[in-house]
Structure formats: structure tokens, C-alpha cells
ROZA-113251 format. One record per residue (C-alpha): residue number from 0; residue in three letters; x negated, y negated, z. Coordinates in steps of 0.1 Angstrom, whole numbers. Example, Ala and Ser with C-alpha at 12.3 -4.5 7.8 and 13.67 -1.06 7.14 Angstrom:
! residues 2
+-----+------+-------+-------+-------+
! pos ! code !    c1 !    c2 !    c3 !
+-----+------+-------+-------+-------+
!   0 !  ALA !  -123 !    45 !    78 !
!   1 !  SER !  -137 !    11 !    71 !
+-----+------+-------+-------+-------+
***
This chain:
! residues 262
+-----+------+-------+-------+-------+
! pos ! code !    c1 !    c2 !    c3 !
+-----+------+-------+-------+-------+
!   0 !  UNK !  -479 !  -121 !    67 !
!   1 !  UNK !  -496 !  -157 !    71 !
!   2 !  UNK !  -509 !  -153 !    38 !
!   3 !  UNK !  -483 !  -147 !    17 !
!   4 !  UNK !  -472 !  -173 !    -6 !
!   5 !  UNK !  -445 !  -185 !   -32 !
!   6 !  UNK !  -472 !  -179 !   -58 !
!   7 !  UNK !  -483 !  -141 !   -45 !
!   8 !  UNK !  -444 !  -134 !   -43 !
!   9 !  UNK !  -440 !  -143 !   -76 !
!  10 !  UNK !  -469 !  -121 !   -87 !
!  11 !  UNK !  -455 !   -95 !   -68 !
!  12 !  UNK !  -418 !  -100 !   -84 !
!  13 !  UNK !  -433 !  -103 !  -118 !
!  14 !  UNK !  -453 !   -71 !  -120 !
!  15 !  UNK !  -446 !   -46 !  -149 !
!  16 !  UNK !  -426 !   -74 !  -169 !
!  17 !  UNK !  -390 !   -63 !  -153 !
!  18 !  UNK !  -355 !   -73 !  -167 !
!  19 !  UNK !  -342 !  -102 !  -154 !
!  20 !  UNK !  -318 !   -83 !  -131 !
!  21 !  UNK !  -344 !   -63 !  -119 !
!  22 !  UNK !  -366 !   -92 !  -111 !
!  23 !  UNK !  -334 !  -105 !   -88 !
!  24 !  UNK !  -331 !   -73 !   -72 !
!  25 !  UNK !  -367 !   -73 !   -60 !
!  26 !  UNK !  -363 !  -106 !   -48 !
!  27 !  UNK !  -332 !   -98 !   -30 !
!  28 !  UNK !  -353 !   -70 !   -10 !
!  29 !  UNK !  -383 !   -93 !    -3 !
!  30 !  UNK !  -359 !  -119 !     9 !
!  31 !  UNK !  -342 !  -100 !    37 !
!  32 !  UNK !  -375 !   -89 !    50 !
!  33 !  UNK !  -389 !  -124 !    48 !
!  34 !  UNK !  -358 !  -133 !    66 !
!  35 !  UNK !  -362 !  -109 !    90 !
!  36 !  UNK !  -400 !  -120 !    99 !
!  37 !  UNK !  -393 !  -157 !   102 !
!  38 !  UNK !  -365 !  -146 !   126 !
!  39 !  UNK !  -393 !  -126 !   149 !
!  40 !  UNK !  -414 !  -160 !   149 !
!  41 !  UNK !  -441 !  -133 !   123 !
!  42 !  UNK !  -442 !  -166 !   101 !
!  43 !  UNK !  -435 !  -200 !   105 !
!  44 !  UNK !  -429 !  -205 !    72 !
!  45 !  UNK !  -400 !  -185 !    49 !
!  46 !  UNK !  -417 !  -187 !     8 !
!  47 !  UNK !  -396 !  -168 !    -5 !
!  48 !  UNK !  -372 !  -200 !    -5 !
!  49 !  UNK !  -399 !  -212 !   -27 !
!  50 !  UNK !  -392 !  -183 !   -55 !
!  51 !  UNK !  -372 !  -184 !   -84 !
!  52 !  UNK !  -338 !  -162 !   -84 !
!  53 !  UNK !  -327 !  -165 !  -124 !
!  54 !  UNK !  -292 !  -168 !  -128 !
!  55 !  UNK !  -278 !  -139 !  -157 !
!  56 !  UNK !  -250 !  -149 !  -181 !
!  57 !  UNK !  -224 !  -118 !  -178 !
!  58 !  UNK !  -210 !  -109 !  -213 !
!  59 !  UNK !  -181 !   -91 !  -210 !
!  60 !  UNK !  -164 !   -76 !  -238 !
!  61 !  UNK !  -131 !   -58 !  -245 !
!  62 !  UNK !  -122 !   -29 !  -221 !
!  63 !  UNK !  -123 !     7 !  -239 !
!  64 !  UNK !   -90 !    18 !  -245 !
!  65 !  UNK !   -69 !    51 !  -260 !
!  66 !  UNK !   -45 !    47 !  -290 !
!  67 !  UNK !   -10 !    57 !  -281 !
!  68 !  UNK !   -16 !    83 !  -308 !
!  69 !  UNK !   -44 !    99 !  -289 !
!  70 !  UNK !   -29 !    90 !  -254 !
!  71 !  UNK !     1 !   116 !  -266 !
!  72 !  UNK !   -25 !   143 !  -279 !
!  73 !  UNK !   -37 !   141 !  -242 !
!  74 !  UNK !    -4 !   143 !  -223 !
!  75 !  UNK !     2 !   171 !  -245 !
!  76 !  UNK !   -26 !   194 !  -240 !
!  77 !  UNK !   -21 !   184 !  -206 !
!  78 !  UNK !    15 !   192 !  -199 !
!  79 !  UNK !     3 !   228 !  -212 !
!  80 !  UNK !   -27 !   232 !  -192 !
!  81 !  UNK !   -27 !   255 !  -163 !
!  82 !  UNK !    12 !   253 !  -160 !
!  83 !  UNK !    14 !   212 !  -164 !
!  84 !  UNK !    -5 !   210 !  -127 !
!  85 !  UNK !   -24 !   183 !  -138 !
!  86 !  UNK !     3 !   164 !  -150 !
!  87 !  UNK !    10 !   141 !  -116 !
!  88 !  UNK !   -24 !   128 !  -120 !
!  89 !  UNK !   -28 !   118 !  -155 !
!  90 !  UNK !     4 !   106 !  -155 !
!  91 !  UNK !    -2 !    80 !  -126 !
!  92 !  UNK !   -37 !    73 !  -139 !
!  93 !  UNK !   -22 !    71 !  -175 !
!  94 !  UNK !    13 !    53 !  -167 !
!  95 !  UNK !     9 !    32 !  -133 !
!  96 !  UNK !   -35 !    23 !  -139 !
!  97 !  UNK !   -41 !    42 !  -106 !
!  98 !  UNK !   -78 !    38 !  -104 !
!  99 !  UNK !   -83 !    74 !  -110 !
! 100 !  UNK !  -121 !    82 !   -99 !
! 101 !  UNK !  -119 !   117 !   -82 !
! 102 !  UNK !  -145 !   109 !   -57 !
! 103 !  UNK !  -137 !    74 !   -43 !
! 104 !  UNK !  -105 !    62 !   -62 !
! 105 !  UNK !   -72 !    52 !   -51 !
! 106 !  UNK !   -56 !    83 !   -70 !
! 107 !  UNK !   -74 !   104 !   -42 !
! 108 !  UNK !   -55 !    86 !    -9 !
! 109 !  UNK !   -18 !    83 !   -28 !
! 110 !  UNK !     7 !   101 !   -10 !
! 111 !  UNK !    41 !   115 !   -27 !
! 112 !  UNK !    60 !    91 !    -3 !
! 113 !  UNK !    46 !    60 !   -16 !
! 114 !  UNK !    58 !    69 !   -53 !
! 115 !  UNK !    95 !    58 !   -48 !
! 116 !  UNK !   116 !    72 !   -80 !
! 117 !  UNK !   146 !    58 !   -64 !
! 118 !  UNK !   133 !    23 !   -65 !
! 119 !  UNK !   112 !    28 !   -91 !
! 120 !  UNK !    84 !    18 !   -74 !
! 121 !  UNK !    48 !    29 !   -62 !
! 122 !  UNK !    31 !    14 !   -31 !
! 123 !  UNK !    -5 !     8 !   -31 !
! 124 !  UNK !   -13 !     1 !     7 !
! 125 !  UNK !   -43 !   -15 !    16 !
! 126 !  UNK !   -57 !    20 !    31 !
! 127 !  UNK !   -49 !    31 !    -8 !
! 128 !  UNK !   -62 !    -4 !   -30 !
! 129 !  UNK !  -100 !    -4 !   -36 !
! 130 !  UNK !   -96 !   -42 !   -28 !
! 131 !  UNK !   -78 !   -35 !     4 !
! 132 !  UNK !   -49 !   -56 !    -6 !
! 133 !  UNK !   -11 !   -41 !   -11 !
! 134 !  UNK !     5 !   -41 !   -43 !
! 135 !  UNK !    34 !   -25 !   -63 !
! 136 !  UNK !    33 !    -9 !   -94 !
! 137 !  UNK !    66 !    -6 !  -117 !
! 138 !  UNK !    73 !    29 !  -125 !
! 139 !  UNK !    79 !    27 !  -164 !
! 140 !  UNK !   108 !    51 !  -175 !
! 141 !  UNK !    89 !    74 !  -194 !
! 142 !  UNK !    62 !    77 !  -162 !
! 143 !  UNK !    98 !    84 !  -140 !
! 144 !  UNK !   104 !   115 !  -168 !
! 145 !  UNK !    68 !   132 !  -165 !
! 146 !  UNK !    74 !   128 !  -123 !
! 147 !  UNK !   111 !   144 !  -128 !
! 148 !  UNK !    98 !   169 !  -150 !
! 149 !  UNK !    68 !   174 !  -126 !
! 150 !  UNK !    78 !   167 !   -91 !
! 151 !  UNK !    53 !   156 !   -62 !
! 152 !  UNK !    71 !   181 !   -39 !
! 153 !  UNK !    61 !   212 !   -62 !
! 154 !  UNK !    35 !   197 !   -85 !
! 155 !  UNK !     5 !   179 !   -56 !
! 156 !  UNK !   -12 !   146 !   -70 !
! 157 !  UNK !   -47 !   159 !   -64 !
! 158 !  UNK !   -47 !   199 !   -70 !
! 159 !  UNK !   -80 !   224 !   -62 !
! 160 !  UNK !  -110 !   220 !   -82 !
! 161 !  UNK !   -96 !   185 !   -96 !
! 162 !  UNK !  -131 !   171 !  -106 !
! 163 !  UNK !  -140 !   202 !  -124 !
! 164 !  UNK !  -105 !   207 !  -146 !
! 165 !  UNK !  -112 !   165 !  -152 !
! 166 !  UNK !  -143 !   167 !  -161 !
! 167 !  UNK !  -129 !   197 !  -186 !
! 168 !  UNK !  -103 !   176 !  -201 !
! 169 !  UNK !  -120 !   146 !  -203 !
! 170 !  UNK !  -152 !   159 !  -223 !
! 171 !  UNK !  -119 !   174 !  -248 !
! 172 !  UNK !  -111 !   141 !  -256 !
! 173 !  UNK !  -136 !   118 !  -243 !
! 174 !  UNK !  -125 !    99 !  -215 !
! 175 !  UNK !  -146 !    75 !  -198 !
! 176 !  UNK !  -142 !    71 !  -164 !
! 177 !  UNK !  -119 !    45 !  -163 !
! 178 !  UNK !  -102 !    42 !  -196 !
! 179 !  UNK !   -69 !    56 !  -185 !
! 180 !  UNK !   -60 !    25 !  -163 !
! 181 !  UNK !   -76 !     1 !  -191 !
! 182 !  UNK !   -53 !    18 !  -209 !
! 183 !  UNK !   -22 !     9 !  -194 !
! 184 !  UNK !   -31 !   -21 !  -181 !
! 185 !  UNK !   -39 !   -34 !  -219 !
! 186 !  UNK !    -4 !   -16 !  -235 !
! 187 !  UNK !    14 !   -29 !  -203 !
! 188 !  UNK !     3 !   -70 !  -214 !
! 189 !  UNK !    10 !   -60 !  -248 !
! 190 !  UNK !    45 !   -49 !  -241 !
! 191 !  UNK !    53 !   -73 !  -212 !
! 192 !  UNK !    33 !  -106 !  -223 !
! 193 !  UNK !    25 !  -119 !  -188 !
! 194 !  UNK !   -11 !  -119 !  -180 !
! 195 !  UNK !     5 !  -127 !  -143 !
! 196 !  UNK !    26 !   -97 !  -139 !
! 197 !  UNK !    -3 !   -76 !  -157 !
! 198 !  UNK !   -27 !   -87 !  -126 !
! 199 !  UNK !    -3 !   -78 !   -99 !
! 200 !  UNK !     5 !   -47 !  -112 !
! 201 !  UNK !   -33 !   -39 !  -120 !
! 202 !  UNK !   -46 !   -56 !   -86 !
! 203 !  UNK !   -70 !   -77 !  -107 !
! 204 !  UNK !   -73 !  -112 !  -110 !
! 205 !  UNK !   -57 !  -134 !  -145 !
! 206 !  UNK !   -92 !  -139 !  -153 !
! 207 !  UNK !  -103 !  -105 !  -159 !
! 208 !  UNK !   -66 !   -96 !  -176 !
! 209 !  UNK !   -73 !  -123 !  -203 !
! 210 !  UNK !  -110 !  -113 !  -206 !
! 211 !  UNK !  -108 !   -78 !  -212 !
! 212 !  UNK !   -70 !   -65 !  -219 !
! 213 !  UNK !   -53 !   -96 !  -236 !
! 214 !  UNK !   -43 !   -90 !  -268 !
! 215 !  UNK !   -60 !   -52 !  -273 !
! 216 !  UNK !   -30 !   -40 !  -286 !
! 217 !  UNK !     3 !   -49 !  -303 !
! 218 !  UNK !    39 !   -48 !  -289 !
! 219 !  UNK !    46 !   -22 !  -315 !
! 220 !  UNK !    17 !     2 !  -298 !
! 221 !  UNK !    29 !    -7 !  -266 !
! 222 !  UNK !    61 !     6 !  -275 !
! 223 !  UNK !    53 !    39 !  -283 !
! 224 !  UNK !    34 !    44 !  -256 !
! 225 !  UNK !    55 !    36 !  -233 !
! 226 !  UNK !    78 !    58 !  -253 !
! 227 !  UNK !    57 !    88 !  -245 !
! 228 !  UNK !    73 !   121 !  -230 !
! 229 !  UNK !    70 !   152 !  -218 !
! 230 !  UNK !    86 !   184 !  -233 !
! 231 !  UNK !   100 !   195 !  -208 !
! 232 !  UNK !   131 !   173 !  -193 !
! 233 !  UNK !   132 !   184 !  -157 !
! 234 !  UNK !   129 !   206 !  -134 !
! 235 !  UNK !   111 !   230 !  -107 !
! 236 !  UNK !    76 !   252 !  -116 !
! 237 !  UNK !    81 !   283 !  -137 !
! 238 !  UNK !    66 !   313 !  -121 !
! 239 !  UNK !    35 !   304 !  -101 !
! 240 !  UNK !    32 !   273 !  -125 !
! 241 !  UNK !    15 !   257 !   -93 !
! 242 !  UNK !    -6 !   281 !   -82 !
! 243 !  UNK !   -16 !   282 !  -121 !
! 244 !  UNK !   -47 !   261 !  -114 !
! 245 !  UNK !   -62 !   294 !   -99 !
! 246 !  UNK !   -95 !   312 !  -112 !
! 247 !  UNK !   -73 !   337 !  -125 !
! 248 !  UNK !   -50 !   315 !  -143 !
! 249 !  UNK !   -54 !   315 !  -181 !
! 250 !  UNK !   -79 !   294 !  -201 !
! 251 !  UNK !   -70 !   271 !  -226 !
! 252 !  UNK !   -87 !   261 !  -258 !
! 253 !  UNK !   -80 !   227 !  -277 !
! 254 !  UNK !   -84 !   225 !  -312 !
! 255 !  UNK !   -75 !   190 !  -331 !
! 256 !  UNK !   -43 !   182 !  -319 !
! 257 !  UNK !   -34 !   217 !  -307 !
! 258 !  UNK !   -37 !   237 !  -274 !
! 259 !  UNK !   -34 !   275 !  -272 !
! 260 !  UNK !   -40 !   301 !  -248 !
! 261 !  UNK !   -72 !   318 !  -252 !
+-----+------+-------+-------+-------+
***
């Protein structure tokens, strides 16, 4: 341990020509067990205070998005998958920017009493935010028509097999994992022009809003997004419409803009 140095650190740091951020994360290793041996009284000496850490410029672009267009092909084919059960969660994810990840998200830990229809309010609690902080998202009138149409109480936020019947829809039409919240969070400061609002209802901060969602889409878009609806106007499941996420439940095809039962 006495004889290692700033220079043999470096060497060490350096080997194989790594990317800068690699180089860092090396570093960051090395330093908390140098840390860790000065703290036994191994060395007297800490040199990894003596090594470079390179500081990386972060370019960050515009978040990826869906057109309004395409945002409706998907509600569609959704609404008509397995009996609409997978409408609740889209519709948050799609409508509210619910962080939607199906292993870790916030989608995963919201409960049907914190989406209020007669307030027209949902309430992220901290034991639901990824940031741990409580926030409120508006509940848009065309989100309050998909959640009338498909009620919590018959139609449950996460249903069986979720990540499978995800995964399913969103190699259909190509969803990234989390482009339905950039989504609304870009048509939501289109429509409502407050990158303030847009941060509280995202649980992000102004800076991110106006780096990667200001001005992505036009009020016109945001319009007829927001305008988007389900066929069906209201009401309970047809049939077993929620047991219709089931092995023996029917499979769907999509073709263009088009669903059909196989």
C-alpha cells in the first residue's frame, strides 16, 4: 500500500485508453478504498487526492416524444386489447406522466384511491414519487373519460402479466421506456405554457422542463391530444372483459392503424 502513488494510480486509471466516464468511475472505486485504508492508519498518506477526476459536459437533447396522431393509434389498439384491461395504465402513463416503469416505477405503488375523479385530482405520495416528494397531477378531461369508461374498481392499474402485454404493445409501436410521460409532459407545456406548472405536475425541476420539453410541440398538437377519447363513453366490463387478460383470452394482431382479432 506504501508504494502506491498518484503516478501508479494514474497508470492504473489509464489502462486500455477508457472513456472519460469510465476513467471517473475507476477512480471513484479506487477512492473509497483509499479512503478506507487511510482510515485504518494502512497509509499515512491518501494519493488518490493527487489524481485527476475530469469533469464531462452533459449534452442533453430534446426528450423523444409520440405525435398525437400516433398517441391515438395506440389508445386505440389498446382500448381493444384483451377487453380494454390495459387501459388504466396507459392512460395514466399517457394522460397524467406517471413514471410508468413496470419494475420500479411509480405506476406500480398507485392506488385507485389516490386517483380522485371527484376533484379531479391524482396524489402522488412520497411512498409513490421516485423523488420521495408529494405532488398533484390535474386529471385532464379526456384522462377523466378513459377512467369513467374504464373504472379502477373493475378495471385494476397494474393487471397479471403486465410487463409481458407491455413489452407486447410497446414493440407494436415502439415505445421507449419512458416516452409516454415525455409525452405528456411536452403536450401538457405546449397547451398550458407554464414551464412552472409543467414541473409540478411532472415532479421535475424548470430546468429540465425548458431543456428537454419546451417548445416540442405546438398548442394546436396539444390540443388534439388532449382531445383524445375512448370509444366507449362509460360504463362497467362486458362479459369477463377483466378477466380477459387471461391465457385463454383472444390474441390480437395490429396491422397499420388497425387491430383485429386473430
Amino acid at each position: 500500500m506504501a508504494d502506491l502513488s498518484a503516478q501508479s494510480l494514474t497508470t492504473y486509471l489509464q489502462h486500455g485508453n477508457p472513456a472519460l466516464k469510465t476513467y471517473n468511475n475507476r477512480r471513484g472505486v479506487v477512492s473509497t478504498f483509499m479512503k478506507f485504508a487511510f482510515q485504518q492508519d494502512w497509509i499515512a498518506v491518501n494519493p488518490i487526492e493527487r489524481v485527476a477526476y475530469h469533469r464531462i459536459a452533459h449534452r442533453r437533447g430534446s426528450a423523444s416524444t409520440l405525435s398525437a396522431e400516433r398517441a391515438q393509434e395506440l389508445m386505440t389498439f389498446v382500448e381493444s386489447y384483451r377487453g380494454g384491461a390495459l387501459v388504466p395504465f396507459f392512460a395514466l402513463c399517457l394522460f397524467a406522466g406517471i413514471r410508468p416503469c413496470v419494475r420500479t416505477g411509480e405506476i406500480l405503488k398507485l392506488r385507485p384511491e389516490h386517483v380522485r375523479l371527484d376533484t379531479e385530482v391524482i396524489h402522488i405520495e412520497p411512498e409513490v414519487s421516485k423523488v420521495r416528494m408529494k405532488r398533484n397531477v390535474t386529471i385532464q378531461p379526456n384522462l377523466a373519460a378513459w377512467l369513467q369508461a374504464f373504472p379502477l374498481d373493475h378495471y385494476p392499474i397494474i393487471v397479471p402479466a403486465l410487463q409481458k402485454h407491455r413489452a407486447r404493445i410497446a414493440k407494436l409501436f415502439g415505445l421507449s421506456h419512458d416516452v409516454m410521460r415525455h409525452t405528456f409532459i411536452s403536450f401538457f407545456i405546449a397547451k398550458f405554457r407554464s414551464m412552472g406548472e409543467g414541473a409540478l405536475q411532472a415532479g421535475n425541476s424548470e430546468t429540465i422542463i425548458r431543456k428537454h420539453y419546451l417548445d416540442l410541440k405546438t398548442p394546436s398538437e396539444a390540443e388534439e391530444f388532449f382531445g383524445i377519447m375512448p370509444a366507449r363513453v362509460t360504463g362497467l366490463p362486458v362479459g369477463n372483459d377483466t378477466l380477459a387478460i387471461g391465457a385463454n383470452a383472444p390474441s390480437l394482431k395490429f396491422e397499420g392503424k388497425r387491430s383485429q382479432a386473430a
